[in-house]
C-alpha positions as CSV (number, residue, x, y, z in Angstrom):
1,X,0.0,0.0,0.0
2,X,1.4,3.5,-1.0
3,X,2.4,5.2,2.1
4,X,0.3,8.5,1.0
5,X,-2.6,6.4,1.1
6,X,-1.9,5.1,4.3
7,X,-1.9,8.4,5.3
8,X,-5.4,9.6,3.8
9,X,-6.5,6.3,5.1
10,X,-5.7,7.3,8.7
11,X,-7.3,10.7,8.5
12,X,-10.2,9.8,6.9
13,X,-10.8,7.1,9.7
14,X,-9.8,9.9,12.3
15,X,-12.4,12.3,10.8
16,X,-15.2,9.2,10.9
17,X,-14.4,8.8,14.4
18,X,-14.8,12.7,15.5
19,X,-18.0,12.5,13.3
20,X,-19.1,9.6,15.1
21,X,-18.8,11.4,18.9
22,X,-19.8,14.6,18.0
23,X,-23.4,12.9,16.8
24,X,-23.6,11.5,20.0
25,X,-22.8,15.3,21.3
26,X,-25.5,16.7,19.0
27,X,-28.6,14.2,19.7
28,X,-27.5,14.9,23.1
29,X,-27.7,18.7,22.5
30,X,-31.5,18.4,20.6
31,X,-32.7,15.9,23.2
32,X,-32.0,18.3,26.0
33,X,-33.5,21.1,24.3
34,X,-36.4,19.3,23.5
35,X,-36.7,17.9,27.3
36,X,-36.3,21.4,28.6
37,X,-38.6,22.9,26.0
38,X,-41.5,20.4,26.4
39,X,-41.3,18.7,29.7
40,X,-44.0,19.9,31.8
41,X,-43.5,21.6,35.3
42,X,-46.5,20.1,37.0
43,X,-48.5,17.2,37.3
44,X,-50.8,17.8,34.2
45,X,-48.6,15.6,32.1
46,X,-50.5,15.1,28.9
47,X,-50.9,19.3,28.7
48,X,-54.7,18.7,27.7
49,X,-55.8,21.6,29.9
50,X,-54.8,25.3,30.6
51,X,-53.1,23.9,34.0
52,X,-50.2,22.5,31.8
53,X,-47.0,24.7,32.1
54,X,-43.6,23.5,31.0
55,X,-40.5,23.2,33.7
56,X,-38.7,25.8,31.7
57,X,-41.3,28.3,32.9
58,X,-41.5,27.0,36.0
59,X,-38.0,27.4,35.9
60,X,-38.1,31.1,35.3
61,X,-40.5,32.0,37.8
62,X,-39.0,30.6,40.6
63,X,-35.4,32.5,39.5
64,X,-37.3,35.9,39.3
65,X,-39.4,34.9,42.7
66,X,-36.4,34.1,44.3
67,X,-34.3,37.2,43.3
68,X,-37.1,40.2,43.0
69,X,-39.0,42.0,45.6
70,X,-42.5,41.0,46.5
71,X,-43.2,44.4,44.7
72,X,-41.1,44.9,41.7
73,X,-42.0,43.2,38.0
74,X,-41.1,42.2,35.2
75,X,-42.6,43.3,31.6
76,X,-41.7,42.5,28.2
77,X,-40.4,45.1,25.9
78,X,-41.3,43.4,23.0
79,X,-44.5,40.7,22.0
80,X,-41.9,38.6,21.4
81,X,-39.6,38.6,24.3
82,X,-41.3,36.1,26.3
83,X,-40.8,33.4,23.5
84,X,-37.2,34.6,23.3
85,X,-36.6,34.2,26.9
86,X,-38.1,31.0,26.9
87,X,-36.1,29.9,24.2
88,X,-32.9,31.6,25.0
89,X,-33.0,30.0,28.6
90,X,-33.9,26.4,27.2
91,X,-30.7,26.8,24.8
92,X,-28.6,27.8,27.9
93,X,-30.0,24.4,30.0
94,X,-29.6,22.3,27.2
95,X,-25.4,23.4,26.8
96,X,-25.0,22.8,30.2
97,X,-26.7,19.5,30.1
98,X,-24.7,18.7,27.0
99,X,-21.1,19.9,28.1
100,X,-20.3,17.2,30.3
101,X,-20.9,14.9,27.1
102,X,-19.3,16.7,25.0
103,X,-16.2,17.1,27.5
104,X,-16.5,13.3,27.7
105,X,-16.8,12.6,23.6
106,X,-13.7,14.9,23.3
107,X,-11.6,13.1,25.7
108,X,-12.4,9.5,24.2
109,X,-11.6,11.2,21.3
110,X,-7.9,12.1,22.0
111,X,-7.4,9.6,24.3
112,X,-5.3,7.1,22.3
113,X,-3.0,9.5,21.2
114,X,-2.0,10.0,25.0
115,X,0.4,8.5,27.1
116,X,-0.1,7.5,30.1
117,X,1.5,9.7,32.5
118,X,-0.1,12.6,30.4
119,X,-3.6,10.7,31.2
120,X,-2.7,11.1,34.6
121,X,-1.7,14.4,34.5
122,X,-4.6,15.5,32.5
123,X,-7.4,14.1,34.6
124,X,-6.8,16.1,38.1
125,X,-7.1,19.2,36.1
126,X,-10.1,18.5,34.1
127,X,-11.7,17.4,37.0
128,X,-10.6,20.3,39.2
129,X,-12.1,23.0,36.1
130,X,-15.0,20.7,35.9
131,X,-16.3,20.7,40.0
132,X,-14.8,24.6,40.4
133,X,-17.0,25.9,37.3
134,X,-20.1,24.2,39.2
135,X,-19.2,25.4,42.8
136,X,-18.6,29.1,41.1
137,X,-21.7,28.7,39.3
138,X,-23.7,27.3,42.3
139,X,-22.1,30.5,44.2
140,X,-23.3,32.7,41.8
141,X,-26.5,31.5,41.8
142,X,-27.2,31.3,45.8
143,X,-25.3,34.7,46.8
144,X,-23.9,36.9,44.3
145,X,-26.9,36.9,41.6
146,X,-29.5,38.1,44.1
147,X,-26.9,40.4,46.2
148,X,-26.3,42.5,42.3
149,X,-30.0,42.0,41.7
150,X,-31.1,43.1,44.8
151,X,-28.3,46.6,44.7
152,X,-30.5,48.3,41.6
153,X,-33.7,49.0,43.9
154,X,-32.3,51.5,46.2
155,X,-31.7,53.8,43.0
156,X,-35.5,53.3,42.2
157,X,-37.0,54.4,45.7
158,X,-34.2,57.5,45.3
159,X,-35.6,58.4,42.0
160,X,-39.2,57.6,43.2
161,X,-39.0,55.2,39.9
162,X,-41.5,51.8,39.9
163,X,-39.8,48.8,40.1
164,X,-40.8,47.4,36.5
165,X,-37.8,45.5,35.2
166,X,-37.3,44.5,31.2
167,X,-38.2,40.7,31.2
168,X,-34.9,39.9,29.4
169,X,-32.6,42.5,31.0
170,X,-33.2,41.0,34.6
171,X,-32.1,36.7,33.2
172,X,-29.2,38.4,31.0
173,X,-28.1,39.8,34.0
174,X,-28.9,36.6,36.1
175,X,-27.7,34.3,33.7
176,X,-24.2,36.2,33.1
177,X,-23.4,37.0,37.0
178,X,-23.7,32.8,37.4
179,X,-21.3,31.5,34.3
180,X,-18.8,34.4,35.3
181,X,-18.8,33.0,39.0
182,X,-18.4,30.0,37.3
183,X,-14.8,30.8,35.1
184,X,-13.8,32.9,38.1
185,X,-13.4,29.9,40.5
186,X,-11.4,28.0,38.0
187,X,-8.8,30.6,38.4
188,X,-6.8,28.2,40.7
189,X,-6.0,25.9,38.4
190,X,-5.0,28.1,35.6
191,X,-2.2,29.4,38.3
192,X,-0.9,26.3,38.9
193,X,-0.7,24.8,35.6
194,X,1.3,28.5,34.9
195,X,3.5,27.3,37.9
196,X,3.9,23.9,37.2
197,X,5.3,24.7,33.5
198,X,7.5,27.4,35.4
199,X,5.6,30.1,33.6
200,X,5.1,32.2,36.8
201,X,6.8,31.8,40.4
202,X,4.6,32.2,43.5
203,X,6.7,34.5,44.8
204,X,6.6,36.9,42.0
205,X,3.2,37.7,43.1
206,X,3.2,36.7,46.5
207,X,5.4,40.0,47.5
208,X,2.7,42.3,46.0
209,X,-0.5,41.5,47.9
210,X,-1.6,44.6,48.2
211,X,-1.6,45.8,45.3
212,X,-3.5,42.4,44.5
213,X,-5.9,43.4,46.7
214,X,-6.6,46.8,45.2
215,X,-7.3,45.4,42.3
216,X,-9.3,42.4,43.2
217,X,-11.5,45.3,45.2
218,X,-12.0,47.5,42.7
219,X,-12.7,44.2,40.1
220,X,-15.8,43.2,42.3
221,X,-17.2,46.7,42.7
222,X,-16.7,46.8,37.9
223,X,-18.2,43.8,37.6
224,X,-21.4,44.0,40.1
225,X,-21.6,48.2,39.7
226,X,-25.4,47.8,41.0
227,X,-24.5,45.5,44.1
228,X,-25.4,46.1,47.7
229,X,-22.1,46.7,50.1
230,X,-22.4,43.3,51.1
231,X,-22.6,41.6,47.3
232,X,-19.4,43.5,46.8
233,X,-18.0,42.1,50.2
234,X,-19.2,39.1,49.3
235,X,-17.0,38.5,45.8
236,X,-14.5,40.3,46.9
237,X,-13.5,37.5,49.7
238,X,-14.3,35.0,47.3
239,X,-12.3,35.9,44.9
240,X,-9.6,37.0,48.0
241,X,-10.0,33.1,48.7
242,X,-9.3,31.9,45.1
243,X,-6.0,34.0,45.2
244,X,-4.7,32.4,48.3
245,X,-5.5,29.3,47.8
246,X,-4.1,29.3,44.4
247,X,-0.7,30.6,46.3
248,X,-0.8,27.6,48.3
249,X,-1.1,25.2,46.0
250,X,1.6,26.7,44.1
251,X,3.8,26.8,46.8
252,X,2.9,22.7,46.9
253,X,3.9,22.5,43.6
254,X,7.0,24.1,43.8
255,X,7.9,22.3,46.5
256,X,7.5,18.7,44.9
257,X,9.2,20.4,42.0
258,X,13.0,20.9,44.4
259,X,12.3,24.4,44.6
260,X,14.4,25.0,41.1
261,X,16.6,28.1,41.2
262,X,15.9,28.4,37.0
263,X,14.0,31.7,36.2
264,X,10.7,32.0,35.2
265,X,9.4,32.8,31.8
266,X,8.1,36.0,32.4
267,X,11.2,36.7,34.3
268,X,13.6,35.4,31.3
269,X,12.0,37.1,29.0
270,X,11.3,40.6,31.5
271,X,14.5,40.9,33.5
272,X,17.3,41.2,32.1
273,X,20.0,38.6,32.2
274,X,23.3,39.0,34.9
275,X,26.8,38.0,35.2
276,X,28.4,36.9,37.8
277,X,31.8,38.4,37.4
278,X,33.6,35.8,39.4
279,X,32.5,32.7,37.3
280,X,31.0,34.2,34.5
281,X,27.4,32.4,34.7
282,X,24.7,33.9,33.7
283,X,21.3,34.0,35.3
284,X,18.4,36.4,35.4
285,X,16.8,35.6,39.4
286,X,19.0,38.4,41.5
287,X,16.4,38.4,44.3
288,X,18.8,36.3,46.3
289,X,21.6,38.3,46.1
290,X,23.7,35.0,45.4
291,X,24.9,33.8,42.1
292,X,23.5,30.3,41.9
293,X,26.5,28.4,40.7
294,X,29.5,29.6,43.1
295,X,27.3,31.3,45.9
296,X,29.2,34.8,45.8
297,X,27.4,37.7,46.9
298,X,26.7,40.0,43.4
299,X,26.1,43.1,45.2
């Protein structure tokens, strides 16, 4: 057999296979959406009388009792918004039902091109982004969605303003405060995969807490500018947590690693590089004060 059609052979059977897992993504995909769009809420099963109502509505209403004042409401803009919403919110269930098969698909997918300690390397970390993106989503969901939700009424009893909300405004705002939770608790990992490839050294940024700090405060009061004190209290020491528990776990890492004396990335490519004049090696970490092969002061 010609080697370039061994070749086209291979690919071909690799693009079957893809093709194969990603319909097993998709009927995945249409079935959830159909679930979520049709499923009823309530006991009328069959939907042969006006007490059907579908779980995606009952959904909806217990968000918007849960986060709004017994006196505010919510109106659509638009004839059409509350078929969008409805929509729009079944298409968001159905991706999140669908992700952990598609995370699953994928991985078969790649999995026999891996070696083994790169399977075990790669599982704790998928696993990791996997529960953190559901705790940060459940935490966005239980405390930070109502906290920003509930921040916008003061403004309307100031302005004497009635509290009727845009239908699709108020879940926009919902849904975006609880998959931004979400990524934000996955920010752990990401740190130490940077410090496990010796990208970044914890105590590159372990020296400058407070200006950390500063930053993380005025990022919570950016991202929820219509929270209550406490909502920005709230992310601020979440996210406060996520920093220092990312520090630790770097410092784990590093530890396991020997604590190597080789420079960073950023500080390779940032710093520049030193000589030690009395052996001539060159290096670019001068926080010691020690040149790393003979152990000379360099200042």
């Amino acid at each position: 057999m010609p080697e370039g059609f061994g070749f086209l052979e291979g690919f071909w059977g690799h693009v079957d296979e893809f093709i194969k897992r990603m319909k097993v993504v998709l009927a995945t995909f249409l079935v959830s959406l159909f679930v979520m769009l049709i499923l009823p809420g309530n006991s009328d099963f069959l939907g042969m009388t006006n007490n059907y109502k579908p779980l995606m509505g009952t959904i909806l209403v217990f968000i918007s009792q849960r986060f709004l004042p017994s006196d505010a409401r919510l109106f659509a803009n638009t004839m059409s918004d509350p078929i969008t919403l409805y929509v729009y919110a079944a298409l968001v269930f159905a991706i999140g039902i669908t992700f952990p098969i598609f995370a699953y698909e994928a991985f078969k997918f790649v999995d026999p091109a891996l070696y083994p300690n790169e399977k075990k390397m790669l599982f704790p970390y998928v696993a990791a982004v996997s529960a953190l993106f559901v705790f940060g989503a459940l935490f966005g969901f239980f405390f930070l969605a109502p906290s920003f939700i509930q921040g916008f009424f003061p403004f309307y009893n100031a302005l004497d303003a009635l509290p009727y909300i845009p239908i699709m405004d108020f879940y926009n705002m919902v849904f975006f405060t609880i998959i931004i939770s979400g990524f934000l608790f996955t920010i752990p990992v990401f740190f130490i995969i940077l410090v496990k490839f010796n990208i970044v050294k914890t105590k590159m940024v372990a020296g400058k807490r407070k200006y950390i700090y500063a930053g993380l405060g005025i990022a919570a009061m950016l991202i929820s500018p219509g929270a209550t004190p406490a909502g920005d209290l709230i992310l601020f020491l979440a996210l406060a947590a996520l920093i220092e528990v990312s520090f630790l776990i770097g410092k784990t890492v590093e530890h396991r690693k020997g604590g190597s004396s080789q420079p960073s990335y950023i500080q390779a490519k940032l710093i520049p590089a030193a000589t030690c004049k009395f052996c001539k090696t060159n290096f670019a970490d001068k926080s010691s004060g020690f040149c790393p092969n003979c152990q000379k002061a360099i200042r």
